[in-house]
C-alpha positions in Angstrom: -140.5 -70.7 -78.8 -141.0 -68.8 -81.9 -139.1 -65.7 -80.6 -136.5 -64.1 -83.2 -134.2 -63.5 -80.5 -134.1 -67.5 -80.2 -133.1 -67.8 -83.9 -129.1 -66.2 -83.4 -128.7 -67.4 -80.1 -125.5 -69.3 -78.7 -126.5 -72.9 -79.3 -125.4 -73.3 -75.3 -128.0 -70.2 -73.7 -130.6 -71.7 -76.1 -130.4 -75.6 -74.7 -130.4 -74.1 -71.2 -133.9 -72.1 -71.9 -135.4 -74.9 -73.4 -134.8 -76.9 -70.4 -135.9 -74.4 -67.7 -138.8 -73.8 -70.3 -139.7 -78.0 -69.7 -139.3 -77.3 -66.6 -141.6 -74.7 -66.1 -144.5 -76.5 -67.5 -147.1 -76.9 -64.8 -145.3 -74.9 -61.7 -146.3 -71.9 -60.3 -145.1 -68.3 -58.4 -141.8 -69.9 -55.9 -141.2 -73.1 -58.2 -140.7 -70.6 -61.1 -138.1 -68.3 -59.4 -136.1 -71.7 -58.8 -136.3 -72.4 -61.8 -134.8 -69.1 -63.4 -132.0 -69.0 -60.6 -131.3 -72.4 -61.5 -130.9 -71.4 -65.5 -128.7 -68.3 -64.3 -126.5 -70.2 -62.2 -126.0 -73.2 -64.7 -125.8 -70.2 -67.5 -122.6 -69.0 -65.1 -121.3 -72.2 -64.2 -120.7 -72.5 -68.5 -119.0 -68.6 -68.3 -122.5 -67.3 -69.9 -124.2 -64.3 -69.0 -127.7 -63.2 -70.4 -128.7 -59.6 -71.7 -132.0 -57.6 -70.7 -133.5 -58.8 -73.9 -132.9 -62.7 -73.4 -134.2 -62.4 -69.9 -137.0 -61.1 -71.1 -137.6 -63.4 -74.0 -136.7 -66.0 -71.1 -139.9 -64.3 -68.5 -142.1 -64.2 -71.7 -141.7 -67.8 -72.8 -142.3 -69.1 -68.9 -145.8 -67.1 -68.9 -146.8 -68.7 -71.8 -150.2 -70.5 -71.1 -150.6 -69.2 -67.6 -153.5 -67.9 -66.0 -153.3 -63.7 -65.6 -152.5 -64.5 -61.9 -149.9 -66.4 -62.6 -148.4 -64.1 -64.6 -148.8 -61.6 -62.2 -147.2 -63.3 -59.6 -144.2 -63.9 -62.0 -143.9 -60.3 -62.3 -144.2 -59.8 -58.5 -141.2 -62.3 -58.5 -139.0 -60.1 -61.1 -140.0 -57.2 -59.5 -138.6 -58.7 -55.5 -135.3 -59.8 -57.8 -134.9 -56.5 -59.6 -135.0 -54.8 -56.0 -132.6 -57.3 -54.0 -130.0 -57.0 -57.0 -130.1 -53.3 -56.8 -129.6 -53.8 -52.9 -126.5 -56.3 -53.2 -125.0 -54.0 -56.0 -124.6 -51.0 -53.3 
């Protein structure tokens, strides 16, 4: 977790990556998407958001030491999400 964008971060968004990062250790495609749902809605449930940037930091650090399918199947999963939200937001 050497990102800069960890380095200013709101001492509250940080302890919630960290955890959903533990988390992620050893899971795969579906138990990763619960995994970030779960960080947004506890994120929400403490009135925080997260910006582009920190989702992305966020994607990046739960690829870390996957296999290249894995990692494309995370970004299948962002992808699906990316499309649903647009849906719900018409």
């Amino acid at each position: 977790m050497n990102n800069p964008l960890l380095k200013n971060m709101n001492p509250k968004k940080l302890q919630l990556i960290k955890t959903a990062a533990e988390k992620s250790n050893g899971k795969r495609g579906k138990e990763l998407g619960n995994i970030m749902m779960s960080l947004i809605a506890n994120a929400r449930k403490q009135g925080l958001s997260f910006t582009s940037d920190e989702i992305s930091c966020i994607l990046g650090l739960m690829k870390e030491g996957k296999t290249q399918k894995e990692q494309d199947q995370i970004d299948q999963m962002i992808t699906f999400a990316r499309s649903v939200m647009k849906k719900n937001m018409l």
